[in-house]
C-alpha positions in Angstrom: -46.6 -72.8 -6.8 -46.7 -71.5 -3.2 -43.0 -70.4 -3.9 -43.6 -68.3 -7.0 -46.5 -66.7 -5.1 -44.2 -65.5 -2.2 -41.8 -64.6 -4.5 -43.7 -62.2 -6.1 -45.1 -61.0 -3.0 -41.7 -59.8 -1.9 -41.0 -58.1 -5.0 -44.6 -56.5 -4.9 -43.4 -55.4 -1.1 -40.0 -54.1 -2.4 -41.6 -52.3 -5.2 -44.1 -50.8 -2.4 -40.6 -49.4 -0.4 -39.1 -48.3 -3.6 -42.1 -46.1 -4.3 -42.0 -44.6 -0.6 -38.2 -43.8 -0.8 -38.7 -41.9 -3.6 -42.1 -40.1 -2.1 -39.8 -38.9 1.0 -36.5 -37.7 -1.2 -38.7 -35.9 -3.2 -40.0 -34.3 0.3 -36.3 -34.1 0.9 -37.3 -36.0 4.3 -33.6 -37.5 3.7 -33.8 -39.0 7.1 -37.1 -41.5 6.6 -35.6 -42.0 2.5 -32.5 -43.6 3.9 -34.5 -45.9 6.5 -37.1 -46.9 3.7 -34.6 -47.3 1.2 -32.7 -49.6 3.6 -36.1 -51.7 4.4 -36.5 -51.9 0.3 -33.0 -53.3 -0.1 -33.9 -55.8 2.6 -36.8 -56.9 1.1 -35.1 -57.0 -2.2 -32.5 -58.9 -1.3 -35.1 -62.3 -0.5 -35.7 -62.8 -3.9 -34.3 -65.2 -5.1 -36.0 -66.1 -8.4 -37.3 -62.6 -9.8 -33.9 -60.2 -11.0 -33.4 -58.0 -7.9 -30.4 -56.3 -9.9 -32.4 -53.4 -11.6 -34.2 -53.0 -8.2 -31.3 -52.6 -6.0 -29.2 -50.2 -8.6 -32.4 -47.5 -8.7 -32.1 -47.7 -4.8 -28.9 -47.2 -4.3 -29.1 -44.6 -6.4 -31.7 -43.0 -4.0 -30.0 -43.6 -1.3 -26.7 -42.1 -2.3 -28.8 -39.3 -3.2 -30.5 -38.7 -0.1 -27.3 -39.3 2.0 -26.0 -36.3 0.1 -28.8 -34.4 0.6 -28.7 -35.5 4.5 -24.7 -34.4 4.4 -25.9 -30.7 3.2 -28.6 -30.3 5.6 -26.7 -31.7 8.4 -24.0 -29.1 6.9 -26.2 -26.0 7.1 -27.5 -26.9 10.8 -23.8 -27.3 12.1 -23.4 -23.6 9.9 -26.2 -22.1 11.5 -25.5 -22.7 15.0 -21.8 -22.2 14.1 -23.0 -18.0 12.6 -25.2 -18.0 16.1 -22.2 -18.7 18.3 -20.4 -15.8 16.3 -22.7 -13.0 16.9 -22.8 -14.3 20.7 -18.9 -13.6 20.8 -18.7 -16.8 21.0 -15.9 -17.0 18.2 -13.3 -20.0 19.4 -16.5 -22.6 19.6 -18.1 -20.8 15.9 -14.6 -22.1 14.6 -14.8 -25.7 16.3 -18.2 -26.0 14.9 -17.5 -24.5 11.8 -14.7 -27.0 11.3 -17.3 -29.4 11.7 -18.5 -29.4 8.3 -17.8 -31.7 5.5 -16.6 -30.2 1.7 -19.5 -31.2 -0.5 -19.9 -31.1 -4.2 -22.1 -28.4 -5.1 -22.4 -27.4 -1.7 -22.1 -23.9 -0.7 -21.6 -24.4 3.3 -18.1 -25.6 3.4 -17.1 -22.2 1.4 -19.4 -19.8 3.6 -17.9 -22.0 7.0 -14.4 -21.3 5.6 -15.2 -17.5 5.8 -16.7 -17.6 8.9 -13.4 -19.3 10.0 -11.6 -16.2 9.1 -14.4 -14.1 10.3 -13.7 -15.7 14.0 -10.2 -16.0 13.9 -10.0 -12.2 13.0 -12.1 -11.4 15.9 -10.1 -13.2 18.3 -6.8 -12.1 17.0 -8.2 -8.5 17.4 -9.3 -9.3 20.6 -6.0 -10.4 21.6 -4.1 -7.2 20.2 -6.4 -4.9 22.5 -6.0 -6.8 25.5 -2.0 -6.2 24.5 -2.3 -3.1 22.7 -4.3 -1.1 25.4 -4.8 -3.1 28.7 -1.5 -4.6 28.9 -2.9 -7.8 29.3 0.3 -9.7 27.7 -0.3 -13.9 29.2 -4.3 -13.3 28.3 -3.4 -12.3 25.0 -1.3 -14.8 24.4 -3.4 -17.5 25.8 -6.5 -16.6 23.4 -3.7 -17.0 20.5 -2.4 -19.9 21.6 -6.4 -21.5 21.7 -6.9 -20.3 18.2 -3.5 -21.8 16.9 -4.2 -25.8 18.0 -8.0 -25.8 16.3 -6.9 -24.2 12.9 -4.1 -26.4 11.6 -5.5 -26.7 8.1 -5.3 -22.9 8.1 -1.6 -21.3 7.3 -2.5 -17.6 6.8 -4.4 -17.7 9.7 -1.8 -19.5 11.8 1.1 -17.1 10.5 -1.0 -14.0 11.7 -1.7 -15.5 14.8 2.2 -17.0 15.2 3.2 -13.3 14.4 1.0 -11.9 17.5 1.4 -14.9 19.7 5.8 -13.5 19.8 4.8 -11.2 21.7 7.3 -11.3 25.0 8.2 -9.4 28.0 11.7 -8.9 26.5 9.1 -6.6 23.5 7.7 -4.4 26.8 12.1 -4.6 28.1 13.0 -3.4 24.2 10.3 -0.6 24.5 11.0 0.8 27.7 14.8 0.7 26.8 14.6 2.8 23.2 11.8 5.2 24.8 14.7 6.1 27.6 17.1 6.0 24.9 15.0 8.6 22.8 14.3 11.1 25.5 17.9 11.0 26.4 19.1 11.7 22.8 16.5 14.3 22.5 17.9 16.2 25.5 21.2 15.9 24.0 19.9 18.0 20.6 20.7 14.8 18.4 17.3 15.0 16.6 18.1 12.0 14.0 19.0 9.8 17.1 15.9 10.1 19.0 13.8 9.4 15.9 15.8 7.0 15.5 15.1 5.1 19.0 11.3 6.3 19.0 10.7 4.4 15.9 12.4 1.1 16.7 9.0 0.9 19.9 6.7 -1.3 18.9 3.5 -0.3 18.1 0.7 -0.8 20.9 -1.1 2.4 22.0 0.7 3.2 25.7 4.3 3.5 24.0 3.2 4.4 20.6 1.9 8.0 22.5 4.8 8.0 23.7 7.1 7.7 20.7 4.8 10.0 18.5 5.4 12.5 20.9 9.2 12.6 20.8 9.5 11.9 16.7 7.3 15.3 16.9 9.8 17.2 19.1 12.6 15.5 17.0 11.3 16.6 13.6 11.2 20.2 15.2 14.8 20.0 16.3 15.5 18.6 12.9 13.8 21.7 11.1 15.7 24.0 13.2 18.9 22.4 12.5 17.8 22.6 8.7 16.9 26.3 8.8 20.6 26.6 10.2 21.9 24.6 7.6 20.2 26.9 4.5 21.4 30.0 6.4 25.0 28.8 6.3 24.3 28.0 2.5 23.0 31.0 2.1 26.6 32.6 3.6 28.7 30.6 1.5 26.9 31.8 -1.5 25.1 28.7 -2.5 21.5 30.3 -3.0 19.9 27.8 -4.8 21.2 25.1 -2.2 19.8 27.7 0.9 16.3 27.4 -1.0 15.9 23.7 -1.9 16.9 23.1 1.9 15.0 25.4 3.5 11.8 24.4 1.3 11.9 21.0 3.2 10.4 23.2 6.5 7.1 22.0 6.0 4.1 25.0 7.5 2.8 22.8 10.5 6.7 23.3 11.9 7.3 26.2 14.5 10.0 27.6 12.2 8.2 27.6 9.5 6.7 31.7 9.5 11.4 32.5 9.8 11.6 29.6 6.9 9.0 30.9 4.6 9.8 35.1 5.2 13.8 33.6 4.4 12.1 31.6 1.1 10.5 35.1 0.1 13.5 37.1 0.3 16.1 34.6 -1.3 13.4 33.7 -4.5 13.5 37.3 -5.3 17.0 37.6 -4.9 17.5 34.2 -7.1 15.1 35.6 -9.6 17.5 39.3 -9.5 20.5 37.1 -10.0 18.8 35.0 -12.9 17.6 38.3 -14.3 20.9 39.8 -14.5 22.7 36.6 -15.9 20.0 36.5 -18.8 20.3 40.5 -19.7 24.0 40.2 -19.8 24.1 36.8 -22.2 21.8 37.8 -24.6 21.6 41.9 -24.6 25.6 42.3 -23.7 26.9 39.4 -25.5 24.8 38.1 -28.2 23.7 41.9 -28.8 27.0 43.3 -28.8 28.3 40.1 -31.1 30.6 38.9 -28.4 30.0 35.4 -29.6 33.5 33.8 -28.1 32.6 35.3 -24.6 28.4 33.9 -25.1 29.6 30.9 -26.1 31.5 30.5 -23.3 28.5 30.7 -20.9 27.3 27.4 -22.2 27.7 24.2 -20.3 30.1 21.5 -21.7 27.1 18.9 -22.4 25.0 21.8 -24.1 28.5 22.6 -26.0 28.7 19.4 -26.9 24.9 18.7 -28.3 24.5 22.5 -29.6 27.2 24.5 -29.8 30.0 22.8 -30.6 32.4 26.2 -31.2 31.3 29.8 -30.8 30.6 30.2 -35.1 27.7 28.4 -34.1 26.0 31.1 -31.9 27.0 34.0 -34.4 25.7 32.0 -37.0 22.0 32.2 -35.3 22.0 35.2 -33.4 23.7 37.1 -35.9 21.0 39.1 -37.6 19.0 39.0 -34.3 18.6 41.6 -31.5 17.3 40.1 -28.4 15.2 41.8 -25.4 14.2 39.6 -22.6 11.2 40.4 -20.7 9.3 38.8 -17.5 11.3 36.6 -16.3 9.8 33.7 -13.8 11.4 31.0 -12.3 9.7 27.9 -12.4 11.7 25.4 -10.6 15.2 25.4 -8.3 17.3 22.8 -6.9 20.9 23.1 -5.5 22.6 22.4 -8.9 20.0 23.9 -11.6 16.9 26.4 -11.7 14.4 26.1 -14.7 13.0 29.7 -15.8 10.5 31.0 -18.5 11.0 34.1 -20.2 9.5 35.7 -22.9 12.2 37.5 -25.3 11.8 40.0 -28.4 13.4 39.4 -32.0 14.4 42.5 -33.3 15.5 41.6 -36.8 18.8 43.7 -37.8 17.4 43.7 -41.0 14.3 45.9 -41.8 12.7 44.0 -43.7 11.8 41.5 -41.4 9.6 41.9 -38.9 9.6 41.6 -34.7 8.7 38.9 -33.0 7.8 37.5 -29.5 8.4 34.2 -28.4 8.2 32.4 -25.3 11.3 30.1 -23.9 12.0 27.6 -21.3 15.5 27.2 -20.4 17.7 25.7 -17.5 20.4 27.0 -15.8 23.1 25.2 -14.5 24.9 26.6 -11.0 28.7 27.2 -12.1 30.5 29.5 -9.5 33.8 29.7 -11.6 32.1 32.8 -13.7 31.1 35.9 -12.3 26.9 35.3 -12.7 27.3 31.7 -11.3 25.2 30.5 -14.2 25.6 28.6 -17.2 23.2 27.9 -20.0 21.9 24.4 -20.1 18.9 22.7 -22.7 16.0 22.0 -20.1 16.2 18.3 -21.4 19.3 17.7 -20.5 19.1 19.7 -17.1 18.6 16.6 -14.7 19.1 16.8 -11.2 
């Protein structure tokens, strides 16, 4: 009898524990559930006559869930100190702490100390590039990268940015100095595509990038000298629409630009003079005068080809047509083509039809074996 008595007193004592666990995880005091819960299991585990089973499983069911609930708490301490170290600056100890925390189900801190990872490393990575990039600071630099490499092994994207930094060398300062001298020297010498050529093999940190901007800007101008030379001799040799497209590549911040652009005026007008000529003498010598052979012959061998396979095919549309071009505008050049707009008049040879205007879009193609240095082309076949 005195043995059932004590008996049940245990069980009455466990059942008193169970009820306290539960009163602190629902206060989410995690801490005092996990000690209570321990004290009921102890208690539990005396009985020996009563079924302890049902007892233990709802407390260890309390317990796991107040030791996950300890685990996230525990997690957002060790994240808020971590956040407090990173807006002191303090960014290489806000990673070690960050790392600190455990990946939780359903647990939010682990993802938000993963960003704050990257936050930090980004910060120190920047702050090694400046001391580099603008102090000169080259072992300080790459000791802060080095510190950041051995504490984020889990982290390849952030250890291949920081590897990329951390090759910084004397022999990158050597390589700078060398093509900088090299630059200047070519520059000096007039070979413009050289010098650019140097300047942009420096790597870029602020002291030598100044530096290589600078002489890339000279080196552009002695390239858009060169180029207005270049369109000039075009222009000699009779390749107008060559002269333009070239010296079209000036742009107006160069120092040329004001001989470039009066040059651009004066050869568009006498391209558009040329063009003008060309399309009066097609349509209102030849096609006018019915010299169809000779029109037909002003056709390219692709528009021959798709169009107008033999010269009956020109009589047989212009035939009972009298043509008048009027405003001519040239709408786009390159060194083998120009595209053009032109409004022309039907005149219908027979009266009973009556005028009409239409508006056309045609290419044509640079030939210098005739004596207008055009041929016709269809603008969708005129390719570059």
């Amino acid at each position: 009898m005195l043995f059932g008595f004590s008996e049940v007193k245990i069980y009455r004592e466990a059942k008193n524990n169970l009820k306290e666990t539960k009163e602190f995880q629902k206060e989410k005091n995690y801490s005092n559930c996990l000690s209570q819960a321990d004290e009921a299991l102890n208690t539990s585990n005396k009985l020996r006559i009563i079924d302890k089973n049902q007892l233990n499983n709802e407390l260890e069911k309390i317990k796991s869930s107040c030791r996950l609930g300890s685990n996230k708490e525990t997690n957002q301490k060790i994240l808020s100190y971590a956040r407090s170290l990173a807006d002191k600056n303090e960014h290489l100890s806000a990673i070690k702490k960050a790392l600190e925390i455990t990946k939780i189900d359903n647990d939010t801190s682990y993802k938000e100390a993963q960003s704050l990872i990257d936050y930090s490393a980004n910060q120190i990575i920047s702050s090694a590039e400046k001391k580099y990039d603008k102090e000169g600071k080259l072992t300080i630099s790459l000791d802060i990268l080095s510190s950041l490499i051995e504490i984020i092994p889990n982290h390849p994207q952030l250890q291949q940015k920081a590897n990329a930094y951390s090759k910084w060398s004397k022999q990158d300062l050597r390589n700078n100095e060398y093509n900088i001298d090299q630059a200047k020297t070519k520059l000096e010498e007039g070979n413009c595509s050289k010098a650019k050529y140097f300047a942009g093999l420096v790597s870029s940190t602020t002291y030598y990038d100044k530096q290589a901007k600078s002489i890339i800007a000279q080196a552009k101008e002695c390239q858009y000298k060169h180029l207005l030379k270049l369109a000039q001799k075009s222009h000699d040799s009779g390749k107008l629409m060559a002269a333009i497209e070239q010296v079209k590549e000036i742009p107006q911040d160069a120092s040329v630009y004001p001989d470039a652009n009066h040059l651009l005026t004066q050869w568009n007008s006498k391209l558009k003079s040329d063009i003008e000529k060309f399309i009066k003498h097609y349509f209102e010598e030849d096609l006018n005068r019915k010299n169809y052979k000779l029109a037909w012959a002003h056709l390219t061998e692709d528009f021959k080809k798709k169009k107008a396979p033999k010269h009956e095919d020109l009589e047989e549309h212009w035939k009972d047509k009298l043509v008048f071009v009027e405003n001519v505008t040239v709408d786009k050049t390159q060194s083998n083509f120009t595209l053009i707009k032109a409004e022309i008049k039907y005149k219908y040879r027979e009266p009973e039809k009556a005028d009409t205007n239409h508006n056309y879009e045609w290419c044509l193609r640079r030939d210098d074996s005739f004596q207008f240095k055009f041929k016709f082309e269809a603008q969708k076949f005129c390719d570059p």
